[in-house]
Backbone as ProteinMPNN parsed JSONL, in Angstrom:
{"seq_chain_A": "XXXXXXXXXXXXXXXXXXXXXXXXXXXXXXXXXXXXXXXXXXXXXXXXXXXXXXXXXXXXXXXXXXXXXXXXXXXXX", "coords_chain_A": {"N_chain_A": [[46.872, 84.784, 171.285], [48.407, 83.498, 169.245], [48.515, 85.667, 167.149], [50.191, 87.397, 168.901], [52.571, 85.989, 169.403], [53.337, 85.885, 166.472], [53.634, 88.333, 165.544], [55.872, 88.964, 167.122], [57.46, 86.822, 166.435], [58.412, 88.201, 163.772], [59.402, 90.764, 164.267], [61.376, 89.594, 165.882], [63.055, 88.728, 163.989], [64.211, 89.43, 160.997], [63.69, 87.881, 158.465], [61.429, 87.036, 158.173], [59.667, 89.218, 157.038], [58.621, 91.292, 154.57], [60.079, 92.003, 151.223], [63.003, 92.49, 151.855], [66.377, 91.715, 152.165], [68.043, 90.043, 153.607], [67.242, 87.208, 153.273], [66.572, 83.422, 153.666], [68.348, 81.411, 151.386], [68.373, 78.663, 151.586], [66.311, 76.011, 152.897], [67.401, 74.722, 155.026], [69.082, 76.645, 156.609], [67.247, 78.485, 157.021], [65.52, 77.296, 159.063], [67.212, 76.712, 161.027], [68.144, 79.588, 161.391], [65.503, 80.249, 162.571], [65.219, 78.292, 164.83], [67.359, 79.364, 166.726], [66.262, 81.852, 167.122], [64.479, 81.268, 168.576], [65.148, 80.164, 170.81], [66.717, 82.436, 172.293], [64.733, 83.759, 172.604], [63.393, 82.357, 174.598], [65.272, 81.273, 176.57], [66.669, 83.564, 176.823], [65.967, 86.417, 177.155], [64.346, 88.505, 179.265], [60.787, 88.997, 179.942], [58.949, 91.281, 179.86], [56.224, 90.828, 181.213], [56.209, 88.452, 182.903], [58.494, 89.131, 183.958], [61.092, 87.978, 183.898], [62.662, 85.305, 182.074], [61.217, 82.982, 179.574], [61.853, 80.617, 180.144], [62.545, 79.764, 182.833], [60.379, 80.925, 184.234], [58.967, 78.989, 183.833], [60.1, 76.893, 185.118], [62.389, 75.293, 184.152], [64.804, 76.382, 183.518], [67.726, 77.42, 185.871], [68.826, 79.87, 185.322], [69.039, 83.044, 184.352], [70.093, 82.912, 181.066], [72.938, 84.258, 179.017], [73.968, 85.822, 175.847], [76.471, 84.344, 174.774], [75.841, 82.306, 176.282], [74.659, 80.337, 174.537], [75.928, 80.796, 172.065], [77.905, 79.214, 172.765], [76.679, 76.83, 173.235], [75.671, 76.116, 170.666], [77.808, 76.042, 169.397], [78.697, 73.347, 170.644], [77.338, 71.943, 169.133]], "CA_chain_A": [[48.234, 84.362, 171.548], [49.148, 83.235, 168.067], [48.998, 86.843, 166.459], [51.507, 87.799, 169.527], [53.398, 85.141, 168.415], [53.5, 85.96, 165.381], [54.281, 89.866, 165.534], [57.812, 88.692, 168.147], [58.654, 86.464, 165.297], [58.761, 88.82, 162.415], [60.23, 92.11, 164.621], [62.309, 89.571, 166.321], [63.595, 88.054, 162.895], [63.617, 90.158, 159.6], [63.578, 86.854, 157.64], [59.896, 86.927, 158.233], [59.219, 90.196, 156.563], [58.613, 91.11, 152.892], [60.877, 93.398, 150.634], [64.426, 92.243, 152.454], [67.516, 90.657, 151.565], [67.739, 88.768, 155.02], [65.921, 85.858, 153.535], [67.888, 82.416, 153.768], [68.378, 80.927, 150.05], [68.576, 77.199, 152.138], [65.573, 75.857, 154.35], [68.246, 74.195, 156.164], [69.996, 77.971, 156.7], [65.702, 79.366, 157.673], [65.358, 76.489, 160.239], [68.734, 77.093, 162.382], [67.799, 80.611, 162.483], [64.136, 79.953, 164.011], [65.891, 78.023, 165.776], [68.042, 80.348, 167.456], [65.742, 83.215, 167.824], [63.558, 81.146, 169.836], [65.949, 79.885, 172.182], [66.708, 83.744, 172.838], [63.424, 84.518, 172.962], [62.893, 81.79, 175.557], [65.793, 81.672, 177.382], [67.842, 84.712, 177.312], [65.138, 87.452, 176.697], [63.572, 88.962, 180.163], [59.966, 89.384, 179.287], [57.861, 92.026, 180.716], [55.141, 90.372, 182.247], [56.847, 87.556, 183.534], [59.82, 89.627, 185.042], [61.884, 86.69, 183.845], [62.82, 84.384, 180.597], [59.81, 81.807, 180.088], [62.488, 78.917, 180.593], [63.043, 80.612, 184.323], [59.003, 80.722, 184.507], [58.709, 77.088, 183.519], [61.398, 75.896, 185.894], [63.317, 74.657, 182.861], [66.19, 76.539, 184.083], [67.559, 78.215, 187.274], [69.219, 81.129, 185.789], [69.109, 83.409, 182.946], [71.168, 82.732, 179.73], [73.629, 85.202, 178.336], [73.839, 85.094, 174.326], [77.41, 83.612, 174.905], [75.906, 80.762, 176.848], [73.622, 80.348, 173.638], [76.616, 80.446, 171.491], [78.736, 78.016, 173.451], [75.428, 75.762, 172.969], [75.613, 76.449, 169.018], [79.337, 75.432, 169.226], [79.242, 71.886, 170.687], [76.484, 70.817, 168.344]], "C_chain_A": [[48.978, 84.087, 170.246], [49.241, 84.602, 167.562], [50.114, 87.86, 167.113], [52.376, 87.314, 169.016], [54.003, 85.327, 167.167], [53.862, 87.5, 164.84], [55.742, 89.685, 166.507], [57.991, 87.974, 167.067], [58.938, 87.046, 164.285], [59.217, 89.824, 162.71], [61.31, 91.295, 165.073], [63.53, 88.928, 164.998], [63.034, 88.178, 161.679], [63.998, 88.839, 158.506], [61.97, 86.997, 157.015], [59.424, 87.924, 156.999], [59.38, 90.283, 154.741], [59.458, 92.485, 152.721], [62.109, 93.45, 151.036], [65.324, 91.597, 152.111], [67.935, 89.946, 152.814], [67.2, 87.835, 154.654], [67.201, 84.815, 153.704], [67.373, 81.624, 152.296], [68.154, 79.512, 150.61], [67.495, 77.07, 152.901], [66.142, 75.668, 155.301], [68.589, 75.543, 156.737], [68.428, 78.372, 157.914], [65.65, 78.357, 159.08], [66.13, 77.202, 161.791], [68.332, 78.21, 162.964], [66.34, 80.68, 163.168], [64.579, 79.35, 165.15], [66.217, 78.659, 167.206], [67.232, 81.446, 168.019], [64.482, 82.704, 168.487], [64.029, 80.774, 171.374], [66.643, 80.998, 172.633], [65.76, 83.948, 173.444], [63.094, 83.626, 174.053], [63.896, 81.715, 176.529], [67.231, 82.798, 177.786], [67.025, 85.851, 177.171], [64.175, 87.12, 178.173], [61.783, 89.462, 179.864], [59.129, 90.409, 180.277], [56.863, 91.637, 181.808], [55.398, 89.276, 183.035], [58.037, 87.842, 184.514], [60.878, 88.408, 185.049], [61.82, 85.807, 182.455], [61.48, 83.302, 181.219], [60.457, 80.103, 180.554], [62.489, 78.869, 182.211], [61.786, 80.041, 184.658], [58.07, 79.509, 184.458], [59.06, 75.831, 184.655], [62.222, 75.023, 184.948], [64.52, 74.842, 183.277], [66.369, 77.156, 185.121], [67.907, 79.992, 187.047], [69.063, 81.837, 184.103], [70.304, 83.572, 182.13], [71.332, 83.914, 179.007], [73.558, 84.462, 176.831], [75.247, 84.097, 174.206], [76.831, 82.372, 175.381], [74.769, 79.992, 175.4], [74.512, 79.777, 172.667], [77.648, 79.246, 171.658], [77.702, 76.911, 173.153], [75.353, 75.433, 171.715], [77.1, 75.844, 168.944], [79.856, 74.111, 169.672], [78.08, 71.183, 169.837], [77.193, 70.811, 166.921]], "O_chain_A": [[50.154, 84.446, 170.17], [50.445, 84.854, 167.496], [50.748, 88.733, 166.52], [53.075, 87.912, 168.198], [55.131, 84.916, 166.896], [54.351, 87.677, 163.724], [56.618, 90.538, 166.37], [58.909, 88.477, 166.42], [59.832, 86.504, 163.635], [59.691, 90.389, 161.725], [62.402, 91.832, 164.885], [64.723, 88.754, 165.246], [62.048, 87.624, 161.195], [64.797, 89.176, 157.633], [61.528, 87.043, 155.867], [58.838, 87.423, 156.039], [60.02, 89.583, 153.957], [59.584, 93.487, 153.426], [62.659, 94.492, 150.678], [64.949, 90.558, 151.569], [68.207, 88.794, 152.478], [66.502, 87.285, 155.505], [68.387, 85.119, 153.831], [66.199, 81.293, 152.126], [67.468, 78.959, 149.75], [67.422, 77.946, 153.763], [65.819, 76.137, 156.393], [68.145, 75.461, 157.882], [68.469, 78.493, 159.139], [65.774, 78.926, 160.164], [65.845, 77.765, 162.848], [68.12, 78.381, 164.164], [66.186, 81.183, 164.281], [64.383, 79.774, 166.289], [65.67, 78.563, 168.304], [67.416, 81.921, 169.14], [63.585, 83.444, 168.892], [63.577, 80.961, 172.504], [67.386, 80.676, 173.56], [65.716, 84.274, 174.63], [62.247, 84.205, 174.733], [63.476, 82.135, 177.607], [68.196, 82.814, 178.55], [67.88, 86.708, 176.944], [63.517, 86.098, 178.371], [61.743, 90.629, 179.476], [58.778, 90.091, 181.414], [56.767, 92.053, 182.963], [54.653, 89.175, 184.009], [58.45, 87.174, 185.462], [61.397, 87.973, 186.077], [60.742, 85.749, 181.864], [61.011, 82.977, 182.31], [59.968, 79.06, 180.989], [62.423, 77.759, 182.74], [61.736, 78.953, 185.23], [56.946, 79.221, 184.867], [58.676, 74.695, 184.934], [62.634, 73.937, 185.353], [65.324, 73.928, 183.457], [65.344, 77.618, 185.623], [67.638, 80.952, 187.768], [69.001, 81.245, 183.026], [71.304, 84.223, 182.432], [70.429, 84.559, 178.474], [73.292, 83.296, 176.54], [75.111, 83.07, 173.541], [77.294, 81.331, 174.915], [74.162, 78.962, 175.697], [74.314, 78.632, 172.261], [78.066, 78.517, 170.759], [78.256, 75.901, 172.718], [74.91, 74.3, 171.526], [77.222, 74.958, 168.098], [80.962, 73.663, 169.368], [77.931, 69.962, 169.879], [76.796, 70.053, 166.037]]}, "name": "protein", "num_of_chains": 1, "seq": "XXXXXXXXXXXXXXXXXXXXXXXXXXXXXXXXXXXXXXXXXXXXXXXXXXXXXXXXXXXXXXXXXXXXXXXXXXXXX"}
């Protein structure tokens, strides 16, 4: 499970990867975006084997999150 893990975070976020200018000069800057591309990856991203976001599969939430409702979330903090 961790080397899954760990191949979705570096295709889903070329920060990860070596040889790129995507990096973030700020930790503060690297954080936000882990941040963000997990709360995609958990609730706005349909996953294959689940047939559903893992927030859905949790009961966390009822419905699946558009990236707008993601951004609207990013905009009152």
């Amino acid at each position: 499970m961790v080397e899954r893990q760990n191949l979705s975070s570096t295709h889903d976020n070329r920060r990860f990867t070596r040889l790129t200018n995507g990096y973030s000069k700020k930790l503060e800057n690297h954080i936000h975006m882990i941040s963000i591309m997990y709360m995609v990856y958990n609730f706005a991203k349909i996953h294959g084997s689940l047939r559903t976001s893992p927030a859905q599969a949790a009961g966390v939430t009822n419905h699946l999150w558009s990236l707008m409702d993601v951004v609207e979330l990013l905009n009152k903090a």
